[in-house]
PyMOL commands that place a pseudoatom at each C-alpha (Angstrom):
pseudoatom trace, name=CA, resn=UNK, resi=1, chain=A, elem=C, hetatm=0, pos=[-0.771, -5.369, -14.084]
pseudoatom trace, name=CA, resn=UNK, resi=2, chain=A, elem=C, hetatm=0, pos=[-0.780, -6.133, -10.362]
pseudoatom trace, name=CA, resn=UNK, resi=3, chain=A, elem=C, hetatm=0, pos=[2.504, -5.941, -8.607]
pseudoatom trace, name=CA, resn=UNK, resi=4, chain=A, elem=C, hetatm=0, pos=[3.486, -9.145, -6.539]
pseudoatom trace, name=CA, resn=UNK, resi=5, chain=A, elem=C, hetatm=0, pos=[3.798, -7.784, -3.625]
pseudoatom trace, name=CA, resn=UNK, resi=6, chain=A, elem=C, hetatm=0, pos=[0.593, -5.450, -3.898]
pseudoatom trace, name=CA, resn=UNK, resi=7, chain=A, elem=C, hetatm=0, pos=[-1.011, -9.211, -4.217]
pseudoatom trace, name=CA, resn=UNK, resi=8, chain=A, elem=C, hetatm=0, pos=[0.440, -9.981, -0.936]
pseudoatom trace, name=CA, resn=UNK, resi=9, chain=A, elem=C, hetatm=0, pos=[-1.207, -7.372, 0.473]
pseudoatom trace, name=CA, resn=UNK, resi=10, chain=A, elem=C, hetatm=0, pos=[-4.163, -7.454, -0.587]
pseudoatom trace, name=CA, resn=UNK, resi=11, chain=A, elem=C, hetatm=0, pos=[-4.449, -11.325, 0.656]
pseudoatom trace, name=CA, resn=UNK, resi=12, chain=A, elem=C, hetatm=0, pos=[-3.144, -11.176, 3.399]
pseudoatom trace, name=CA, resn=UNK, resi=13, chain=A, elem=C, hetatm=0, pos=[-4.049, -7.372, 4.787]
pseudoatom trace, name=CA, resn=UNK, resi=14, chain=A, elem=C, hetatm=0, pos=[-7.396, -6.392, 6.484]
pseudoatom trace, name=CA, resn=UNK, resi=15, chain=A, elem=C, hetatm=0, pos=[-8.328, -2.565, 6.122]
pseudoatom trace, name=CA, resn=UNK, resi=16, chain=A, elem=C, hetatm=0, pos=[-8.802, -1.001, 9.726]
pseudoatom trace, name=CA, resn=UNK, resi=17, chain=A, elem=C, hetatm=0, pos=[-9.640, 2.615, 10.559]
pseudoatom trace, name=CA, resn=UNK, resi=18, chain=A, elem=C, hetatm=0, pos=[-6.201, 4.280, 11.470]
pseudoatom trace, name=CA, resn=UNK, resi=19, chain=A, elem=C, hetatm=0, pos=[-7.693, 4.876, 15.075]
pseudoatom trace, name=CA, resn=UNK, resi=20, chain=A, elem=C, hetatm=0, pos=[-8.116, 1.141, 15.764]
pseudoatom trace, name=CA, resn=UNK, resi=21, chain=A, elem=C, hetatm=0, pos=[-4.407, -0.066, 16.482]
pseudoatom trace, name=CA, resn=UNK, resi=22, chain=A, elem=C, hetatm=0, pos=[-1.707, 1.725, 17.395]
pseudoatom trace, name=CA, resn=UNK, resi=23, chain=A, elem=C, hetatm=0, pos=[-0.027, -0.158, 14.505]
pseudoatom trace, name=CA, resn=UNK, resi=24, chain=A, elem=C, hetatm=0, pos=[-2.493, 0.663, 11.882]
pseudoatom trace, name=CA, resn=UNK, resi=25, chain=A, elem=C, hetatm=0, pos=[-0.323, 3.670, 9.873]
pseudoatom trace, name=CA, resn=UNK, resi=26, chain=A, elem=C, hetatm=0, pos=[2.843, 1.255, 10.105]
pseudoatom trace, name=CA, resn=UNK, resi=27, chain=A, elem=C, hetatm=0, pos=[4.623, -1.422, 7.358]
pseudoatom trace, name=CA, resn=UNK, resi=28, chain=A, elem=C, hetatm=0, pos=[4.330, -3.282, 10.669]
pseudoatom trace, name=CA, resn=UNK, resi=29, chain=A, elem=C, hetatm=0, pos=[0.541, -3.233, 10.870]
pseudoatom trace, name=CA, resn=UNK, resi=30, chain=A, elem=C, hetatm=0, pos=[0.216, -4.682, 7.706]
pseudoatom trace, name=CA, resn=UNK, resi=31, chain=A, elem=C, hetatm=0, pos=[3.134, -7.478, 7.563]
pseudoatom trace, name=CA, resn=UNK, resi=32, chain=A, elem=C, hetatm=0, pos=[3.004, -8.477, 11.038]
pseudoatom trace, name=CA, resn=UNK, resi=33, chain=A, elem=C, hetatm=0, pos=[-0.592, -7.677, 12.387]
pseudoatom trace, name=CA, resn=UNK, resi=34, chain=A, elem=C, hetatm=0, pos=[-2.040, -8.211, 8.937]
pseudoatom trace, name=CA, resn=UNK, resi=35, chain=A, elem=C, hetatm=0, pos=[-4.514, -5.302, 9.456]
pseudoatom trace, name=CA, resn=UNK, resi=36, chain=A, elem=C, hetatm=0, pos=[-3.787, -1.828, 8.081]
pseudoatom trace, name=CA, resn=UNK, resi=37, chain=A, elem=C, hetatm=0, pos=[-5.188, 1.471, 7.096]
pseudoatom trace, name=CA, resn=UNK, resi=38, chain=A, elem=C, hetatm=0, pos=[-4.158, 2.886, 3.838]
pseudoatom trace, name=CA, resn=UNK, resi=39, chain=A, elem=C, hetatm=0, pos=[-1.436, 4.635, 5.026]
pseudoatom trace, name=CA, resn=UNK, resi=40, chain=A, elem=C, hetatm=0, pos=[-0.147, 1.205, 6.966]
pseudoatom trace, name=CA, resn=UNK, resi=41, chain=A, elem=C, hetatm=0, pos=[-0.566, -0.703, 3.527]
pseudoatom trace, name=CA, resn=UNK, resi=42, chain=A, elem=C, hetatm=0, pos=[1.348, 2.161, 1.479]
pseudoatom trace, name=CA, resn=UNK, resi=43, chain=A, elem=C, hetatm=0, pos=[4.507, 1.980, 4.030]
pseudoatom trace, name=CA, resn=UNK, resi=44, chain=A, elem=C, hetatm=0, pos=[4.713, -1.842, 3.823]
pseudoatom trace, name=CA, resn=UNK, resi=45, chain=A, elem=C, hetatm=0, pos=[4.122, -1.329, -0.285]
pseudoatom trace, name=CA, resn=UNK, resi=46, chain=A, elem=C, hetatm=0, pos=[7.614, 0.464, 0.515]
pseudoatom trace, name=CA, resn=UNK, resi=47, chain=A, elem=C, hetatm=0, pos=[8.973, -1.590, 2.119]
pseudoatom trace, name=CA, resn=UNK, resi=48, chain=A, elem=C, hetatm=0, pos=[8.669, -4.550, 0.163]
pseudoatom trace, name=CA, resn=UNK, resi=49, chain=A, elem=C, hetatm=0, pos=[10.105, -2.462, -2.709]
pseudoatom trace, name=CA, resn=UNK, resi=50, chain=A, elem=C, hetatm=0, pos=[12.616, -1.646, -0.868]
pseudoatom trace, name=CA, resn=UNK, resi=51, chain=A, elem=C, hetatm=0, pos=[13.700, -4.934, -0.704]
pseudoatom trace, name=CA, resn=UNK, resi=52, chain=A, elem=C, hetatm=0, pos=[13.838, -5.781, -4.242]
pseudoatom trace, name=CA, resn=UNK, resi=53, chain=A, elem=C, hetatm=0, pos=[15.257, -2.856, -4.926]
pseudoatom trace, name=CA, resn=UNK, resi=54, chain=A, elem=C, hetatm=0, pos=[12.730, -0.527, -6.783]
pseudoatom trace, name=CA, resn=UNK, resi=55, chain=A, elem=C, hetatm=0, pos=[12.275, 2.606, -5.949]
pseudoatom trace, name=CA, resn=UNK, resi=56, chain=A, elem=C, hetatm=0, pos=[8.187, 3.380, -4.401]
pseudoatom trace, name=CA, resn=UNK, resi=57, chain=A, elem=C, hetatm=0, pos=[7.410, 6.656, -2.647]
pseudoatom trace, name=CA, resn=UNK, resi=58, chain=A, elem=C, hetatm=0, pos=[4.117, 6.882, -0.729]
pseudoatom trace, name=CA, resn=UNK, resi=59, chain=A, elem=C, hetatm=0, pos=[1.903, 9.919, -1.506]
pseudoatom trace, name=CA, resn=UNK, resi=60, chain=A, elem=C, hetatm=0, pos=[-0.775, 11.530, 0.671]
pseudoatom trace, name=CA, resn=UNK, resi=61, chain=A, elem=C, hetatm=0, pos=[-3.903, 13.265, -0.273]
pseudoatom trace, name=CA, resn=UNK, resi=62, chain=A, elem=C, hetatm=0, pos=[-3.386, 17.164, 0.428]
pseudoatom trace, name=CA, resn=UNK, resi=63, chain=A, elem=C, hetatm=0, pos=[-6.273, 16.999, 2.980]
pseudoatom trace, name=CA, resn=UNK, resi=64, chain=A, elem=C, hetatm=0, pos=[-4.453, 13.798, 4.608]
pseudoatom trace, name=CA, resn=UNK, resi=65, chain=A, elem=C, hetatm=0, pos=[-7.633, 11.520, 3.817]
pseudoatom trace, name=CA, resn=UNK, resi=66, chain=A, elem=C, hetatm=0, pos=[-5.763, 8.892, 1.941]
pseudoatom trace, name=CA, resn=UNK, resi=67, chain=A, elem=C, hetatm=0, pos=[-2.433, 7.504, 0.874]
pseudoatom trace, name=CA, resn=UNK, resi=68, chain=A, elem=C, hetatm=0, pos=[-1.433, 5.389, -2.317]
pseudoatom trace, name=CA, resn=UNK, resi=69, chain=A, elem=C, hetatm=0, pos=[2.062, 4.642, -4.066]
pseudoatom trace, name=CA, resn=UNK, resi=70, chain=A, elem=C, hetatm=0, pos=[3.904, 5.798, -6.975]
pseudoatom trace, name=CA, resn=UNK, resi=71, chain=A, elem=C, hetatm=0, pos=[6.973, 3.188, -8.225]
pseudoatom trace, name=CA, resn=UNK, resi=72, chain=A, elem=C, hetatm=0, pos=[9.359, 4.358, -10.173]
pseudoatom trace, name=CA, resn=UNK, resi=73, chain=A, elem=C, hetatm=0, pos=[10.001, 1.215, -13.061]
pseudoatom trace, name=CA, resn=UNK, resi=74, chain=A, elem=C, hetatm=0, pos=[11.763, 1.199, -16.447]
pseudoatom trace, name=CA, resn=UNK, resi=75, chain=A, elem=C, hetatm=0, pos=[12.592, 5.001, -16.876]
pseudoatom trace, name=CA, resn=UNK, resi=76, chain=A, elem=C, hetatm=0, pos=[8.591, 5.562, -16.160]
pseudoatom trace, name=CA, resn=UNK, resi=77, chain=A, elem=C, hetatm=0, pos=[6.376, 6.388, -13.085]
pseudoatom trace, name=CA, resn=UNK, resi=78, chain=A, elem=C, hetatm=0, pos=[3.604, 3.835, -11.764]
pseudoatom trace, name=CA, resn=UNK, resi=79, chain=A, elem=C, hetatm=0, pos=[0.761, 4.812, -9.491]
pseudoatom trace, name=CA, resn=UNK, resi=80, chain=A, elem=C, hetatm=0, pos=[-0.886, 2.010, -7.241]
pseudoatom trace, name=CA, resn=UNK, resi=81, chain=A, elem=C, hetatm=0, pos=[-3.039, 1.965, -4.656]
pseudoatom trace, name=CA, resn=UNK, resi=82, chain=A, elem=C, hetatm=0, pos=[-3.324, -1.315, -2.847]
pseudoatom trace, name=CA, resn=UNK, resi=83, chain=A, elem=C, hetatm=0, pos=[-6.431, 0.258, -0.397]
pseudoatom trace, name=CA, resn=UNK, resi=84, chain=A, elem=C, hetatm=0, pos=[-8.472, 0.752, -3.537]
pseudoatom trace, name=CA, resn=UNK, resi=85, chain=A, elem=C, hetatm=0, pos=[-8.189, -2.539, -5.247]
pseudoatom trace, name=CA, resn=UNK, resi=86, chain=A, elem=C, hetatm=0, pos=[-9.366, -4.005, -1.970]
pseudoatom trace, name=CA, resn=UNK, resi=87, chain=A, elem=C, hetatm=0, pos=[-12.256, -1.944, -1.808]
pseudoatom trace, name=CA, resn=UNK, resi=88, chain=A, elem=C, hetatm=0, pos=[-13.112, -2.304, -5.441]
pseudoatom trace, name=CA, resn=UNK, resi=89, chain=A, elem=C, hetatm=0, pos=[-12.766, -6.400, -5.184]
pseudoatom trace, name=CA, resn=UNK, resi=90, chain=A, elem=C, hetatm=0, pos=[-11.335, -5.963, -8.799]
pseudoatom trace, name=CA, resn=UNK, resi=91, chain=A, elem=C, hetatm=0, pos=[-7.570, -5.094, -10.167]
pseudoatom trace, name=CA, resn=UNK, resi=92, chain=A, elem=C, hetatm=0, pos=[-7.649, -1.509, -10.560]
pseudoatom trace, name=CA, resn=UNK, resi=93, chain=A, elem=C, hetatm=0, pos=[-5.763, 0.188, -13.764]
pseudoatom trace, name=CA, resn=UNK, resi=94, chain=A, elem=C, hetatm=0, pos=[-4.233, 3.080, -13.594]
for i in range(1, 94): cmd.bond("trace and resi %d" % i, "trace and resi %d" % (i + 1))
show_as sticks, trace
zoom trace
């Protein structure tokens, strides 16, 4: 099921190569600017966790070519990736 908050960014979040704003690996790129690579849209994932407090770690590929999210939820571990469902156009199960 999609989180809330991945919703949030998925609406409201354009996907921009990381070279295009200085902003564009930041939470700040994607809750301020509303434009974001993945690893922009994985911090602000974070942070919005954060807030509600539940516990989200960003993960990198080993080759540093893309970023997703892994929450931590009812004694279990969750892995979303907000860049993918909004480059699929569909809610992506994992």
């Amino acid at each position: 099921m999609m989180q809330k908050s991945e919703l949030v960014i998925i609406i409201h979040v354009t996907y921009i190569d990381w070279r295009e704003s200085t902003y564009a690996n930041t939470a700040y790129g994607a809750l301020v600017e509303h434009k974001a690579a993945c690893s922009g849209m994985t911090r602000a994932f974070v942070a919005m966790m954060d807030a509600v407090d539940v516990k989200a770690y960003w993960i990198h590929a080993t080759d540093n070519s893309h970023q997703w999210n892994m929450v931590e939820f009812n004694d279990g571990f969750y892995f979303i990736d907000v860049d993918a469902n909004i480059a699929s156009g569909f809610e992506a199960i994992y």
